[in-house]
TIBA-28121 format. One line per 5 residues: number of its first residue (from 1); their letters; for each residue x, y, z of C-alpha. Coordinates in Angstrom, 3 decimals. Layout:
N
NUM) A) X/Y/Z; ...
END
This chain:
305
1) XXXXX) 98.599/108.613/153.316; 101.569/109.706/151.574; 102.074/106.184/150.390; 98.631/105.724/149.837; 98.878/108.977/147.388
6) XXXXX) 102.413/107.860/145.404; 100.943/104.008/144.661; 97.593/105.936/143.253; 99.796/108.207/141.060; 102.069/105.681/139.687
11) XXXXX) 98.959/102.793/139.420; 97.368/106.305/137.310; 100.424/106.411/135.447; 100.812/102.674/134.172; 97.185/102.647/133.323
16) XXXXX) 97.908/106.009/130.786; 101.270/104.552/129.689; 99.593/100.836/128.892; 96.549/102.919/126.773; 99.368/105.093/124.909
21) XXXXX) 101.114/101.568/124.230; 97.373/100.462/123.197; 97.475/103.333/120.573; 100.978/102.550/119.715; 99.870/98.929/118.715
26) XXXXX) 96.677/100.041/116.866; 98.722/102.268/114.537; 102.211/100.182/114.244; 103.854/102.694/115.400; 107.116/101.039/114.212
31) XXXXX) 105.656/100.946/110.983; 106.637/104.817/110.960; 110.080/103.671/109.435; 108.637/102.745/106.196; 107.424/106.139/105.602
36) XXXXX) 109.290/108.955/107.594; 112.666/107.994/105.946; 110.850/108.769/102.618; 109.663/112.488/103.975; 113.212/112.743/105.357
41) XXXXX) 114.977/112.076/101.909; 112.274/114.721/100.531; 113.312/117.394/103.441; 116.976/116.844/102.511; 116.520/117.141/98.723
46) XXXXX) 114.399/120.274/99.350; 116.847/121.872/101.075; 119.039/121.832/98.399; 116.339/124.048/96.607; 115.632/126.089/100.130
51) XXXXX) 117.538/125.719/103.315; 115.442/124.119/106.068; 115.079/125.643/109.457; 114.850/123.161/112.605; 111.433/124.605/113.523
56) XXXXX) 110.294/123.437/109.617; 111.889/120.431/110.068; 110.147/119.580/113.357; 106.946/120.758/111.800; 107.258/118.291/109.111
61) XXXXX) 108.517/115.477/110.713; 104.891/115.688/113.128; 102.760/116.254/110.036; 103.994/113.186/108.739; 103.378/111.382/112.126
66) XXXXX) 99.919/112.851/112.501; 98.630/112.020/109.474; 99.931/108.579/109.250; 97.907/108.137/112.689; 94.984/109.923/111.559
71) XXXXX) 94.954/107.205/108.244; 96.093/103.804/110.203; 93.511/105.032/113.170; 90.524/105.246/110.608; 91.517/102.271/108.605
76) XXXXX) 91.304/99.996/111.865; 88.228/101.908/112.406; 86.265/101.058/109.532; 87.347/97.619/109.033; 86.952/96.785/112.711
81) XXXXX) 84.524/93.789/111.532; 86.283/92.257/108.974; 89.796/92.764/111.006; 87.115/90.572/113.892; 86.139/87.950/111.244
86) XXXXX) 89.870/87.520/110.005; 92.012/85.122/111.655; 95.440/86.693/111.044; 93.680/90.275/112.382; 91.342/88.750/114.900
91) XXXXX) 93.615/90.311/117.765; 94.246/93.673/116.838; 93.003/96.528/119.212; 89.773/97.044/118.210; 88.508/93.333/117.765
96) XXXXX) 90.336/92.044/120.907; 88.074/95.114/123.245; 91.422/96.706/123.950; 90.350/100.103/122.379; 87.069/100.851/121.438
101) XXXXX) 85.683/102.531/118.403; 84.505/105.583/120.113; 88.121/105.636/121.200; 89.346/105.185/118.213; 87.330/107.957/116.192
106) XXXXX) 88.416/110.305/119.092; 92.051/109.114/118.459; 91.838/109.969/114.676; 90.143/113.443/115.075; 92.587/114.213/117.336
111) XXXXX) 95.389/112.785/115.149; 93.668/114.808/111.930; 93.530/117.834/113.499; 96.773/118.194/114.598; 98.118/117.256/111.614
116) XXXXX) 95.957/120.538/110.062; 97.261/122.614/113.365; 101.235/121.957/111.738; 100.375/122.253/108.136; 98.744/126.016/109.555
121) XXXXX) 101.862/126.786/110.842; 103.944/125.703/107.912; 101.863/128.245/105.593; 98.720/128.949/104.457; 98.559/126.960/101.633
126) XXXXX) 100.029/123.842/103.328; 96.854/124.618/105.412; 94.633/124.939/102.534; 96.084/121.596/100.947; 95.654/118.985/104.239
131) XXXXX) 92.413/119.048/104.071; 92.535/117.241/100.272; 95.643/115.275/101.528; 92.787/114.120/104.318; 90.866/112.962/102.415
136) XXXXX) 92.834/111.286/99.843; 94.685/109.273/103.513; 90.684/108.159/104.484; 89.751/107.040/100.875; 92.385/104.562/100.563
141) XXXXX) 90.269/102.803/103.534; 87.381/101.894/101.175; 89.299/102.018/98.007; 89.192/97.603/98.335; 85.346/97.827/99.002
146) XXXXX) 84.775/99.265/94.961; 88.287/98.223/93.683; 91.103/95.370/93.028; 93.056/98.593/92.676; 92.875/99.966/96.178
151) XXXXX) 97.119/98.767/96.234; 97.273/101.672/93.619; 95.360/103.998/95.366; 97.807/103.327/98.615; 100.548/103.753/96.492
156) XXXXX) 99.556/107.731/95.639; 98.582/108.494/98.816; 101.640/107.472/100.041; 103.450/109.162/96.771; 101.933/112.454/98.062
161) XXXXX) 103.937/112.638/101.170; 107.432/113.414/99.232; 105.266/116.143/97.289; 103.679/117.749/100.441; 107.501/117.885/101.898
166) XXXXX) 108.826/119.541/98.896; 105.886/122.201/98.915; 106.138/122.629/102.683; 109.877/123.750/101.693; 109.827/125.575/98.763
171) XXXXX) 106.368/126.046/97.861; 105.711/124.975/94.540; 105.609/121.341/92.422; 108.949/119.850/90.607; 109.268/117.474/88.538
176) XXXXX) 112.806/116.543/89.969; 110.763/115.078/93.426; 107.640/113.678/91.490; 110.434/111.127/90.722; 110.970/110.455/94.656
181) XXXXX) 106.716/110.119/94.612; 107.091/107.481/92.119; 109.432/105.792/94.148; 108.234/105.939/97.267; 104.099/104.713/95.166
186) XXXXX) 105.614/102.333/93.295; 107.341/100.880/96.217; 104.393/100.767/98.840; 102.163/99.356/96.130; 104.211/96.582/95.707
191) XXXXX) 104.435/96.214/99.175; 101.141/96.197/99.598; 100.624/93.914/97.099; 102.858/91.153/98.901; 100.737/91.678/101.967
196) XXXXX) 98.101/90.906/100.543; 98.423/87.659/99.166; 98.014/86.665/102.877; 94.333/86.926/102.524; 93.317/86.026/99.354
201) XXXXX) 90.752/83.249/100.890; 89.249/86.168/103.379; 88.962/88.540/100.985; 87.451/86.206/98.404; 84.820/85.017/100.884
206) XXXXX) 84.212/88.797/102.508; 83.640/90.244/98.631; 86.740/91.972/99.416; 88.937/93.293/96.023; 92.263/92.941/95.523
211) XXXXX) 94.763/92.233/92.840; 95.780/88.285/94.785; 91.845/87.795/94.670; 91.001/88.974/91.702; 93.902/87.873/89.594
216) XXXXX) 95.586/85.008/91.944; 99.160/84.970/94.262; 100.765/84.480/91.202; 100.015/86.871/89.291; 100.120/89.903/92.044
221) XXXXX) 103.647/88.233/93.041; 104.639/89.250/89.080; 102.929/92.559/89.259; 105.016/93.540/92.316; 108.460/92.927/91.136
226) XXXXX) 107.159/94.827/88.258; 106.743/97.600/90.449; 109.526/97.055/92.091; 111.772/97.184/89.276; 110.107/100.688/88.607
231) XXXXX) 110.623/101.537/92.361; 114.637/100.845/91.196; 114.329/102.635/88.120; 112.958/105.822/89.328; 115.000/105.156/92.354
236) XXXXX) 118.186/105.198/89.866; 116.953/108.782/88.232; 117.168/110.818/91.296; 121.133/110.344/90.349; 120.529/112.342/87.654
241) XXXXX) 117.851/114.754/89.173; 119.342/115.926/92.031; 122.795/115.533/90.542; 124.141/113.272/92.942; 127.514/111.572/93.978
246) XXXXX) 128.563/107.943/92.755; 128.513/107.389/96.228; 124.846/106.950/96.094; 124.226/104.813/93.533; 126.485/102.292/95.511
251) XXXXX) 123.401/102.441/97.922; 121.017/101.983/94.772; 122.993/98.797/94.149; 122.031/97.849/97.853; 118.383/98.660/97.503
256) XXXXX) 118.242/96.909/93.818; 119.830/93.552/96.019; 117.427/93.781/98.980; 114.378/93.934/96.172; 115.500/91.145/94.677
261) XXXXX) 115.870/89.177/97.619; 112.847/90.215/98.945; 111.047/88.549/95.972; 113.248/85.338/96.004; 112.113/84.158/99.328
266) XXXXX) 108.000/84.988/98.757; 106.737/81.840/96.392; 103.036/81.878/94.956; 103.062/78.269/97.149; 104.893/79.681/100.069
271) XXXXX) 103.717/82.806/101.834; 105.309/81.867/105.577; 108.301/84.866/104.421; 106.296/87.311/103.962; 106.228/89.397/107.381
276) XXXXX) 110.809/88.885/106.892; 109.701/90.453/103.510; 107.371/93.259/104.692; 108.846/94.250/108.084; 113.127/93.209/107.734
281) XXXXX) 114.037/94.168/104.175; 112.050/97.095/103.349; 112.778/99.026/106.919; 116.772/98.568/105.578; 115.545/99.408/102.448
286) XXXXX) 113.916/103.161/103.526; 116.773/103.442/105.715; 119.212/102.705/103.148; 117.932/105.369/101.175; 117.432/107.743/104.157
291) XXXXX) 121.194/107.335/104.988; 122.149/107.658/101.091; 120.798/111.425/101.107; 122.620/111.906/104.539; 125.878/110.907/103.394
296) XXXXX) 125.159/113.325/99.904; 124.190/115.628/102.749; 127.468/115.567/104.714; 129.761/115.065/101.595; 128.636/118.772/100.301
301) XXXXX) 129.382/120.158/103.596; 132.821/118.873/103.301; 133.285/119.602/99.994; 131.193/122.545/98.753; 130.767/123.492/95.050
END
């Protein structure tokens, strides 16, 4: 019996772990390292302005999870039949019956809510401000419905999250971190715009907008580096901002090279590069920036002014 009772519990066990693996998938998970590093180098610039407490830190850090799951949840949601009727998406969760879309809307309530639970205990207007932030995550989902500019709207919903770190920390706007929101929009824009050019056809076919469908590979290949050269610009400013070490503009340098490479090896006639493109360089690219602010971090611990 005993036996009997230990093989049910662990069978129970795999079956939860393989559905939270499920959910893992549905969201890329691992995708988190294009974004978190961004709230991270927000937390650490804001706590120049106002020291940060671990429990505001933690807070933070699972706001930022929760709402990216809430937004990648719902935009697998509602674009469950195209995602079926795509070949390069034909196997994520939803289309492939691993999750289905009752799960999936209970997944991104659950995800939403607890992202409003931590902006509550951050402060009331945090809580009074995720419910716009919400909203702006879910739009971007529909945005390429109306819009060739739905890699835009991405790009300021993502720009918000620096924003919402710096107001979880001190409470108010600045200019100096709007610059890290350009960044961080200008960058996932771009980003977005490389993806993109993967389904040009599809989206042509579906009625789908985009800037590759509208305007052709070319063309949204041009208008990325363009943003990416902005991404380095802005990038460059926080130098100046923040009043930063030399230190970290040898990481700017780094960033700058990765950009460039990244657009080297995507050609208007030779899209096979870009998953190296989208997944290898930019993760060293967020990091690279994360662990620029860490070093500025450390180096005014050691030397104080």
């Amino acid at each position: 019996m005993l036996i009997s009772i230990d093989y049910d519990s662990a069978a129970r066990m795999e079956k939860y772990l393989s559905k939270i693996n499920i959910y893992g998938r549905m969201i890329k998970i691992e995708h988190t390292i294009f974004a978190l590093p961004f709230a991270l180098a927000a937390l650490l610039l804001a706590n120049k302005e106002n020291p940060v407490t671990l429990r505001l830190a933690f807070l933070i850090v699972m706001a930022v999870v929760w709402a990216r799951s809430a937004g990648m949840g719902f935009n697998r949601l509602v674009d469950a039949d195209w995602d079926t009727r795509n070949p390069r998406t034909s196997m994520r969760e939803i289309p492939a019956g691993n999750l289905s879309r009752r799960e999936t809307l209970l997944f991104v309530l659950i995800s939403a809510l607890l992202f409003i639970l931590c902006a509550s205990f951050i402060s009331s207007l945090c809580l009074w401000l995720s419910w716009p932030v919400l909203l702006a995550i879910f739009s971007y989902s529909y945005a390429k419905r109306f819009t060739w500019l739905s890699h835009f709207v991405l790009g300021f919903v993502q720009a918000l999250g620096p924003l919402a770190v710096w107001i979880a920390v001190t409470g108010r706007i600045s200019l100096k971190i709007s610059v890290l929101s350009l960044t961080l929009g200008t960058y996932i824009a771009g980003l977005d715009l490389l993806y993109a050019c993967q389904d040009v056809e599809f989206d042509r076919r579906e009625g789908l907008h985009s800037v590759p469908a509208r305007f052709g590979v070319g063309n949204a290949l041009n208008i990325s580096s363009g943003l990416h050269a902005l991404t380095f610009a802005s990038l460059t400013s926080l130098f100046w901002f923040f009043s930063l070490s030399p230190y970290f503009l040898v990481f700017v340098a780094l960033i700058g090279l990765l950009l460039v490479i990244e657009h080297a090896i995507v050609k208007p006639h030779d899209l096979s590069r870009v998953n190296i493109a989208f997944f290898h360089i930019n993760s060293a690219i967020s990091l690279l920036l994360l662990l620029a602010l860490l070093m500025e971090e450390w180096l005014l611990r050691i030397h104080p002014t």
